[in-house]
N, C-alpha and C positions, 0 to 999 in steps of 0.2 A: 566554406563554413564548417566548423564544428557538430557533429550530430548531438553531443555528449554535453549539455551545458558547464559552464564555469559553475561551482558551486560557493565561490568564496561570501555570496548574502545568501545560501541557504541553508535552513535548519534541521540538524543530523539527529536521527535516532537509532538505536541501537537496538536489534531484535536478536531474539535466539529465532532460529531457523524453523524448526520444528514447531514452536509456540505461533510464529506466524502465519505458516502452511494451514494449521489446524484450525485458526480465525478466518482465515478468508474462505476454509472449507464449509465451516457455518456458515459464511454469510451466502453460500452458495446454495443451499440447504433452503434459505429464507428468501434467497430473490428471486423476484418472479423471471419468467423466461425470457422477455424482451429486457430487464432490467437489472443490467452486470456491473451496478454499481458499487462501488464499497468506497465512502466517504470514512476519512481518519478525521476523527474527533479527537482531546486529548485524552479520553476517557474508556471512548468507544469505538466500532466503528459500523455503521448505519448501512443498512440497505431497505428495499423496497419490496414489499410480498406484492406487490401490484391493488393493496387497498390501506395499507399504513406504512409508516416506517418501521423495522425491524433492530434492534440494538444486540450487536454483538459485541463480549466484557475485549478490549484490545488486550493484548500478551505482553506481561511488564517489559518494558525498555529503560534503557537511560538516554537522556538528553531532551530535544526540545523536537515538535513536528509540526508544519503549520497545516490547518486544517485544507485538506485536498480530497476529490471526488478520481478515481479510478475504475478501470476495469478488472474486477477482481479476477478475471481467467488469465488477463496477461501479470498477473501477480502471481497466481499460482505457475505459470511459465517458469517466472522467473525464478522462481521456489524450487525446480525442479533439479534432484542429486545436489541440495545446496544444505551445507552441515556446521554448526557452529554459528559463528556471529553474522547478521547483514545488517548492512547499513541504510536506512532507508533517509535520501536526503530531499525536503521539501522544498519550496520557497512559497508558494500563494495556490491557491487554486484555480490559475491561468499557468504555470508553471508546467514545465514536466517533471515527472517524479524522475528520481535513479536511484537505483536498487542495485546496494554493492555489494555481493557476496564477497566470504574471505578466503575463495581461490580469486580473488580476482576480474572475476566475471563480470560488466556491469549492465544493465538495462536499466534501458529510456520507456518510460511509460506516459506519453501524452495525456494528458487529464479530459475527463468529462464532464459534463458543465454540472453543477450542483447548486 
């Protein structure tokens, strides 16, 4: 079996590196401590202080994301000495995320129920 899914039905969007790193370092700022979630909205992306939701503005991209629930620490992982473009490619929020750096690099990020 494949660890790495086929991405040919899912939907890519394009970040700058840096703009990404520094949104999910907010959302980290805003989540409570049992609660590492960071849900991509097309607009936003959402976390939880442990009594409301939390809205953090997402870092302009190009393309299309479908909306998905995450652990923002293994995003920041993934962020880590990563410069220039990533690709972050969705499909549903049962899906796993993959996050392509442009050395190459890729990570699987298992999703959290949302």
């Amino acid at each position: 079996r494949k660890v790495i899914p086929s991405l040919g039905d899912y939907k890519t969007a394009t970040f700058d590196a840096e703009g990404l790193r520094s949104a999910m370092k907010a959302v980290g700022v805003h989540a409570a401590k049992k609660i590492n979630i960071a849900k991509f909205r097309p607009s936003t992306i959402e976390t939880h202080d442990g009594e409301r939701p939390q809205a953090v503005p997402i870092p302009d991209y190009i393309g299309d994301m479908a909306p998905s629930g995450v652990n923002y620490k293994y995003v920041l992982d993934a962020l880590k000495g990563a410069k220039g473009p990533v690709r972050v490619h969705t499909k549903d929020q049962y899906s796993p995320a993959v996050f392509e750096r442009e050395d190459g690099i890729k990570h699987v990020i298992m999703p959290m129920r949302i």
